[in-house]
C-alpha positions in Angstrom: 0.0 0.0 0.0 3.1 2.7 0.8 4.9 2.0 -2.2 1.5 2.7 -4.3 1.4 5.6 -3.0 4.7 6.5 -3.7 4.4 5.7 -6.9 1.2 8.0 -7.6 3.1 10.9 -5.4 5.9 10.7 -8.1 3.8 10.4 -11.4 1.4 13.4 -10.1 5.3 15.3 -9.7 6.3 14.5 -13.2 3.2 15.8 -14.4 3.3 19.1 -12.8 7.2 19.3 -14.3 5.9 18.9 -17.6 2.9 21.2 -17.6 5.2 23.8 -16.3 8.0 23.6 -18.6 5.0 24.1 -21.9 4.4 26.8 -20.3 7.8 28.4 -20.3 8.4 29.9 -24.0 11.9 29.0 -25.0 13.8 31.7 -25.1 11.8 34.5 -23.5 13.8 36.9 -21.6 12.9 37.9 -18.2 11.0 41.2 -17.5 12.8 44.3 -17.7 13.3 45.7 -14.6 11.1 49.1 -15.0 13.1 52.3 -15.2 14.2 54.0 -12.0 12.2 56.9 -10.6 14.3 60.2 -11.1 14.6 62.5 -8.0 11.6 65.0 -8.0 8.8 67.5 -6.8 6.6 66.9 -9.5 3.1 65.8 -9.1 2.4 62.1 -10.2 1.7 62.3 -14.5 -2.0 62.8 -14.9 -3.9 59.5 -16.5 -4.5 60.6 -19.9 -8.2 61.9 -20.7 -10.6 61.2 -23.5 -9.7 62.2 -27.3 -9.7 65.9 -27.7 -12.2 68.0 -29.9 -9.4 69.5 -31.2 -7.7 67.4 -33.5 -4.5 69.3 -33.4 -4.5 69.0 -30.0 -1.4 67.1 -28.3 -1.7 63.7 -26.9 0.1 64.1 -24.0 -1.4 67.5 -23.1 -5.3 69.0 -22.4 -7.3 71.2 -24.4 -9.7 72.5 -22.8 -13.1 72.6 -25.1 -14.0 75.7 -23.4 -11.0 77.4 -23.6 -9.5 76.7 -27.2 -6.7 79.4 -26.8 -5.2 77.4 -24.0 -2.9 74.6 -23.8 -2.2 72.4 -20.6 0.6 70.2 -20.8 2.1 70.7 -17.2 2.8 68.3 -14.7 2.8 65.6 -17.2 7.0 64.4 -16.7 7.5 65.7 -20.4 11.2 65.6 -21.8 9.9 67.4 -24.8 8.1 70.1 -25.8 5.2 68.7 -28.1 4.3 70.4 -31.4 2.3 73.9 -30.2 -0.7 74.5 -32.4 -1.2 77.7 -34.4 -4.3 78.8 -32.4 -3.0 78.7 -28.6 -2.2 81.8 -27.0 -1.7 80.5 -23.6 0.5 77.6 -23.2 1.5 75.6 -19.5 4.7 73.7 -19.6 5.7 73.8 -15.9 6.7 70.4 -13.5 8.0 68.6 -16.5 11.7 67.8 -17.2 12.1 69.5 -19.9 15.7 70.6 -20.8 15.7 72.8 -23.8 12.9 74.7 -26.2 13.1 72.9 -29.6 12.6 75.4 -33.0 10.2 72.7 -34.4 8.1 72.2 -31.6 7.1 76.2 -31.7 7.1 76.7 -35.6 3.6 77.4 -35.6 3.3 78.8 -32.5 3.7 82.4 -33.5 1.1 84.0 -31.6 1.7 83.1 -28.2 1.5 85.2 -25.2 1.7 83.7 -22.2 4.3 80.7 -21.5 4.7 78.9 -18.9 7.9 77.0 -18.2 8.2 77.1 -14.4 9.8 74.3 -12.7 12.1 72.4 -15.6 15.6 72.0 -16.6 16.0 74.3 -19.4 19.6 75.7 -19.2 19.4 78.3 -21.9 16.8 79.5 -25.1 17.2 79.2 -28.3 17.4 82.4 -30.7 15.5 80.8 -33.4 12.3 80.1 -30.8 12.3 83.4 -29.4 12.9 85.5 -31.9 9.8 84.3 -33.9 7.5 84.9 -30.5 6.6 88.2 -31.4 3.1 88.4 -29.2 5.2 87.2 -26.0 3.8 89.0 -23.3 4.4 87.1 -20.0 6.9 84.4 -19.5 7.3 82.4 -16.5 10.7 80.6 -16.1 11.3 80.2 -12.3 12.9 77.3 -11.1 15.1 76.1 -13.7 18.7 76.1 -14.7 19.5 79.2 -16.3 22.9 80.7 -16.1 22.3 84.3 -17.2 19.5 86.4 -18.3 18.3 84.9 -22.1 19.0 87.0 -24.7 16.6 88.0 -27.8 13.9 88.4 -25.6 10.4 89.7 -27.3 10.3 93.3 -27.6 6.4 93.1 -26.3 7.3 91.3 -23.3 5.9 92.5 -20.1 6.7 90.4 -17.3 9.7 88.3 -17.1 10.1 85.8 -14.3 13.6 83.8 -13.3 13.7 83.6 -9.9 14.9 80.9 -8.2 17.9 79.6 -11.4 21.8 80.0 -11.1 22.1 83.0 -13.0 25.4 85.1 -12.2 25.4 86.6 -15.4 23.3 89.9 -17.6 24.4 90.2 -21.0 25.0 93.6 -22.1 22.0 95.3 -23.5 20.0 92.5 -23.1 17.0 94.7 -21.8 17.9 97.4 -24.3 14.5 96.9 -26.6 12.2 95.4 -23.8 10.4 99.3 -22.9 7.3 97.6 -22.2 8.5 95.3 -19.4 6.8 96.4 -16.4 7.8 93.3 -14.3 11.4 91.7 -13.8 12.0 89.0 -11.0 15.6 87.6 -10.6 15.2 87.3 -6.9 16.8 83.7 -5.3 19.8 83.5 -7.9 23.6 84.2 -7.7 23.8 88.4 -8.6 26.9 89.9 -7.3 28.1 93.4 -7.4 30.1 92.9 -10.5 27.0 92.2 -12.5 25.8 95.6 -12.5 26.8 98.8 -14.4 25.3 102.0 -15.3 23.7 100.5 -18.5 23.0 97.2 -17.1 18.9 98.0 -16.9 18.9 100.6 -20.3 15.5 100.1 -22.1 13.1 99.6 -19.4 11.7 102.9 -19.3 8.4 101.5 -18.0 9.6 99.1 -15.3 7.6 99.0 -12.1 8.7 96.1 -10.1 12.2 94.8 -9.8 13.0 92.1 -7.5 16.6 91.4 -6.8 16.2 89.4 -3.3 17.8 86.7 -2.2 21.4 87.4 -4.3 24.8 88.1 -3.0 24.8 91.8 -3.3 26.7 94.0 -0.8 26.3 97.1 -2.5 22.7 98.8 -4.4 23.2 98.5 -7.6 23.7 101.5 -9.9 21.2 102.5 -13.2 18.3 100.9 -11.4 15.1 102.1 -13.6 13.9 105.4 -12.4 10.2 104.4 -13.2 10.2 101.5 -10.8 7.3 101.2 -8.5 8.3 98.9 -6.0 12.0 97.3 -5.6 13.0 94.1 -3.5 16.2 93.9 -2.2 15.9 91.8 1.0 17.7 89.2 1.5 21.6 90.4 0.1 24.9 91.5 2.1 24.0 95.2 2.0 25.9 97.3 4.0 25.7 101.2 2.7 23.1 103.2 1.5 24.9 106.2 -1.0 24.0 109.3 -0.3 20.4 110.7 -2.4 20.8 106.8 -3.9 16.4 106.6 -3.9 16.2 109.8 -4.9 16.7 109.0 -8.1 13.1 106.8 -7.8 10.3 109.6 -7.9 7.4 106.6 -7.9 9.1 104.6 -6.0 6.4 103.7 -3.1 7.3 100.0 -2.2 10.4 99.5 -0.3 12.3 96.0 0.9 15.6 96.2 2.6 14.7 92.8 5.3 17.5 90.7 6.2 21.1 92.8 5.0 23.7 94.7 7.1 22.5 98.1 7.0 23.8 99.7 10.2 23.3 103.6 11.4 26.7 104.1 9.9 25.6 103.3 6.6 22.3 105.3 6.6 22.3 108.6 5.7 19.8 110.8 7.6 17.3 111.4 4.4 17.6 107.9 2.6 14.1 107.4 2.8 12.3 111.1 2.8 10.4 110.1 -0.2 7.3 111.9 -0.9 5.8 108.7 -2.5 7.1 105.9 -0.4 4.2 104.2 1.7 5.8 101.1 2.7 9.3 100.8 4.1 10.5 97.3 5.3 13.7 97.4 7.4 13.4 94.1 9.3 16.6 92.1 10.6 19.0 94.1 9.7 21.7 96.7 12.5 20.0 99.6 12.8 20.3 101.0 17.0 18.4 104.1 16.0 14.8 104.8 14.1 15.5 106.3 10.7 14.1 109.8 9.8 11.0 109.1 7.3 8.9 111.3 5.3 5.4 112.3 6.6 3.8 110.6 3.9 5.4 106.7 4.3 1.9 104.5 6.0 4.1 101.0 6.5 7.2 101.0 8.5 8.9 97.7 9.5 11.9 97.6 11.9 11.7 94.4 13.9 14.4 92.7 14.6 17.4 95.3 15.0 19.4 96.8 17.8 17.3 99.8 18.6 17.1 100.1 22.5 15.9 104.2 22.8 13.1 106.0 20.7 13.3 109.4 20.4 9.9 110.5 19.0 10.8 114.5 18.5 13.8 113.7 17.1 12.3 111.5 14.8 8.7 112.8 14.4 8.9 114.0 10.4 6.5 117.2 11.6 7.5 119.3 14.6 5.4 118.2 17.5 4.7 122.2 18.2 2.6 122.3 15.1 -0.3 120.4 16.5 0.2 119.9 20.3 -3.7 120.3 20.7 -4.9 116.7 19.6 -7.8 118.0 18.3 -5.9 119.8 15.9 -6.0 119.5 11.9 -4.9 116.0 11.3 -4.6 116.5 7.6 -0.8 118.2 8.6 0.1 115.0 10.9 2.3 112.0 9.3 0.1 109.3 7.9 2.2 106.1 9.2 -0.6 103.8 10.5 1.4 100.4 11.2 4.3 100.4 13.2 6.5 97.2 14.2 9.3 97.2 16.5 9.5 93.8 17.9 12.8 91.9 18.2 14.6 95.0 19.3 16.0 95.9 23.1 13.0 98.2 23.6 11.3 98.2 26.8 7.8 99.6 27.7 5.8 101.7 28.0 6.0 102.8 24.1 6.9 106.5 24.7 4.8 109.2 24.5 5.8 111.7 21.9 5.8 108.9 19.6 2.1 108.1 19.8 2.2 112.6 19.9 3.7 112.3 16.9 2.1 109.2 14.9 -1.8 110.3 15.7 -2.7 108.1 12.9 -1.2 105.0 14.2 -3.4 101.8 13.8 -1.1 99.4 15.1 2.1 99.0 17.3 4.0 96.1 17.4 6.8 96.8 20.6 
């Protein structure tokens, strides 16, 4: 009886051998081992939709029935840029890997006016795309690779992002023609002092926001734009404010000097009596005295300095004998209405001739 079954045990063994090896193909190579996942931020790729109503549309990208000037191809781990249709104006390319802006890709793409390119790994632009992108008004390029400023920009640009790249480097006269830019942000790259002349910023005659944060500067750079509206320079090694230096900024009403190493030394007494300045940020920097300020400025930030004694007639941009009835014409009184002072060696009470001075005062951080 044992050695019956022993015998079925190893027939039903053979069998499952045999059924096993018919089922192996000879010759078949073993699955590939899938491709490694690179390093990244991105989003997961979107599954891909139904087939668009446009039939121009990209596969890889959306058109939007809606919106048939649009094209959506961001987030979507593109290498390349996929053939732009002749009838989008608006086109998003950001959180892809995409490492350089083919000519063919954009040969039809000639009215174009918003680009999106955020978030890639483009290293430079090529002469031949942007050259033919005469409707470029806004292009977006934050987060990538660049090593200087592109060149052959389109003269109808008017805002120009490239924060957060590696640039150390402005071409000469490579804002020459761009007069309608009203919007250039290089803040978060590698700008030293050395980068800057007198003609670095020639041609933007209509520039109203410059932001230059987050770079290596130690001194202000000279030939700023005299139209500019609000400039960002937080964030550098600045030491020394030349004397009448934002004088040269009549609309200038948007101020941003955080995090540098301005000290009382460095400050001349009217930097910042500027008939149009509202908002004045000073924060973390060496100041151990309160800077003289025009009547009109509304915002003033000076946390986190060394200032350990306020002097409100000293400071007080109207003399305090004009109005020492409170009930007096508040039209003549400065206008500041928020006031921060935290992170300095001050001690309470906040004194009195300040809150004399500053009638309109809304808020007091101390």
């Amino acid at each position: 009886m044992k050695a019956a079954f022993r015998l079925l045990l190893l027939l039903i063994l053979v069998l499952i051998s045999e059924v096993n090896g018919q089922r192996r193909k000879p010759g078949r190579k073993p699955p590939a081992t899938p491709e490694p996942v690179e390093p990244t931020e991105l989003p997961p790729p979107l599954p891909p939709g139904p087939p668009s109503v446009f039939p121009d549309c990209p596969r890889e990208c959306f058109c939007p029935p809606d919106f048939p000037s649009a094209l959506y191809c961001d987030s979507r781990n593109l290498r390349k840029v996929p053939l732009i249709p002749s009838r989008i104006h608006y086109l998003y390319l950001q959180n892809n890997f995409i490492d350089s802006l083919p000519e063919e890709s954009f040969k039809n793409a000639t009215e174009l006016r918003w680009v999106n390119l955020d978030n890639n790994r483009i290293r430079k632009l090529d002469r031949r795309v942007m050259e033919q992108l005469d409707s470029l008004i806004f292009l977006y390029m934050e987060k990538n690779q660049l090593k200087e400023v592109p060149s052959f920009l389109p003269a109808n640009l008017e805002q120009l992002r490239l924060s957060r790249n590696q640039i150390s480097k402005i071409p000469s006269g490579v804002f020459n023609k761009l007069e309608h830019l009203v919007l250039l942000d290089l803040h978060h790259n590698k700008l030293s002092d050395g980068v800057f002349n007198k003609n670095t910023f020639r041609g933007l005659k209509n520039l109203m926001q410059l932001n230059l944060a987050h770079n290596i500067l130690r001194k202000l750079p000279p030939g700023l734009p005299s139209a500019v509206h609000q400039l960002f320079l937080d964030r550098n090694n600045i030491e020394d404010i030349p004397d009448d230096y934002f004088k040269e900024f009549p609309n200038l009403a948007f101020l941003r000097l955080n995090y540098n190493q301005i000290s009382d030394k460095g400050l001349p007494k009217n930097s910042f009596n500027l008939s149009n300045l509202l908002v004045l940020q000073l924060a973390h920097n060496k100041l151990t005295t309160m800077p003289f300020i025009n009547p009109k400025l509304e915002h003033l930030y000076l946390n986190d300095n060394s200032i350990e004694k306020i002097n409100g007639t000293q400071i007080c941009p109207t003399s305090l004998v004009t109005f020492q009835d409170y009930s007096s014409d508040l039209e003549n009184v400065p206008r500041l209405r928020y006031l921060r002072l935290d992170g300095n060696q001050l001690k309470p009470p906040i004194p009195l001739d300040l809150m004399m001075c500053f009638r309109l005062l809304q808020s007091v951080v101390f």
